[in-house]
C-alpha positions as CSV (number, residue, x, y, z in Angstrom):
1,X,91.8,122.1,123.4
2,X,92.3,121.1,119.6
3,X,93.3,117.3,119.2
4,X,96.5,116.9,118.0
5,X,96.9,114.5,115.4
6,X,99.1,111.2,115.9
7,X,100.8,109.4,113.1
8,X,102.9,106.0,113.1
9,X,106.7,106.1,112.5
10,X,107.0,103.1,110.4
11,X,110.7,102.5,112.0
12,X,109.8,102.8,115.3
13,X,106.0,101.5,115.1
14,X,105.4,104.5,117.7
15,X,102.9,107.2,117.4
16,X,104.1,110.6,117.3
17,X,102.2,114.4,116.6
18,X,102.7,114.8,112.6
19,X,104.9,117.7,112.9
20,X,107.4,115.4,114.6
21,X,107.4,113.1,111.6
22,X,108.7,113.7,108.1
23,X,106.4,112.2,105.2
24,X,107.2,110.5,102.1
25,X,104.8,110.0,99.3
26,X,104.3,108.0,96.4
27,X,102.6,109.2,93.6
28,X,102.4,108.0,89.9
29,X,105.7,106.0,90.5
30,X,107.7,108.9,91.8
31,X,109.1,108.9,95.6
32,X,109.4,112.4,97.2
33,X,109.2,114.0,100.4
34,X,106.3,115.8,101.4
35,X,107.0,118.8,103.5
36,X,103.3,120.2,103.4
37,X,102.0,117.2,104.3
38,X,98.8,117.4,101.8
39,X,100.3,115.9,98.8
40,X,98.4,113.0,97.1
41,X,99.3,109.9,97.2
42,X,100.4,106.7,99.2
43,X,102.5,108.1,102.2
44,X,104.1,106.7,105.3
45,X,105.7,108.4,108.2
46,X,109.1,108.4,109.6
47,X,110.7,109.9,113.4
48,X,113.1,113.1,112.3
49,X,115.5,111.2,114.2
50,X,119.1,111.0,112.4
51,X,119.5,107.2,113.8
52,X,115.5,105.9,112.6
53,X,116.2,107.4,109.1
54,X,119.4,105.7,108.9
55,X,118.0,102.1,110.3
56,X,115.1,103.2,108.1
57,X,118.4,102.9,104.7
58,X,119.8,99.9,106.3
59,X,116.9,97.9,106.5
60,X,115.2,99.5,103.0
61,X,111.9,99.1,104.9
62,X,110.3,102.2,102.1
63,X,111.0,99.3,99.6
64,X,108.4,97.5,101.5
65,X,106.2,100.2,102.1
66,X,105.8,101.3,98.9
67,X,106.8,98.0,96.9
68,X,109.1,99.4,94.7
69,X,113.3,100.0,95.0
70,X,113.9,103.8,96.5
71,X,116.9,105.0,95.7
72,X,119.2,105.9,99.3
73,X,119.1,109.6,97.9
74,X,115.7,109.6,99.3
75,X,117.2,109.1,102.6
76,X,120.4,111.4,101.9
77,X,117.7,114.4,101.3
78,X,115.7,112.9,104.2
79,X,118.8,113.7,106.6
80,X,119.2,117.2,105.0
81,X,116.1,118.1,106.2
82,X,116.1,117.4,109.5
């Protein structure tokens, strides 16, 4: 059997397969979504769970993550997504 790999939601602080897990990225100042997964950059992992991206919004925990403001249309195309 193949090991599936486990990432950390940052939310949740539980460990999930990645394709359970949405990633965003930070790379040269920009903050996107990574759907592939492979994109450079410093990423972090969150649940594709409607209420952990909205507790993600209210408490702005991506600010912290990636030390910068992120604008809540990161989240709004977060929830289109899922």
């Amino acid at each position: 059997m193949k090991k599936v790999p486990l990432r950390l939601c940052v939310v949740t602080r539980e460990k999930h397969p990645k394709k359970d897990l949405i990633r965003i990225v930070k790379y040269k100042d920009n903050i996107d979504i990574d759907v592939t997964g492979k994109q450079n950059g410093k990423g972090c992992y969150l649940k594709k769970d409607k209420t952990v991206i909205e507790k993600a919004k209210q408490t702005k925990i991506l600010n912290r993550v990636f030390e910068t403001n992120v604008n809540d249309d990161i989240y709004d195309k977060i929830l289109e997504i899922i």
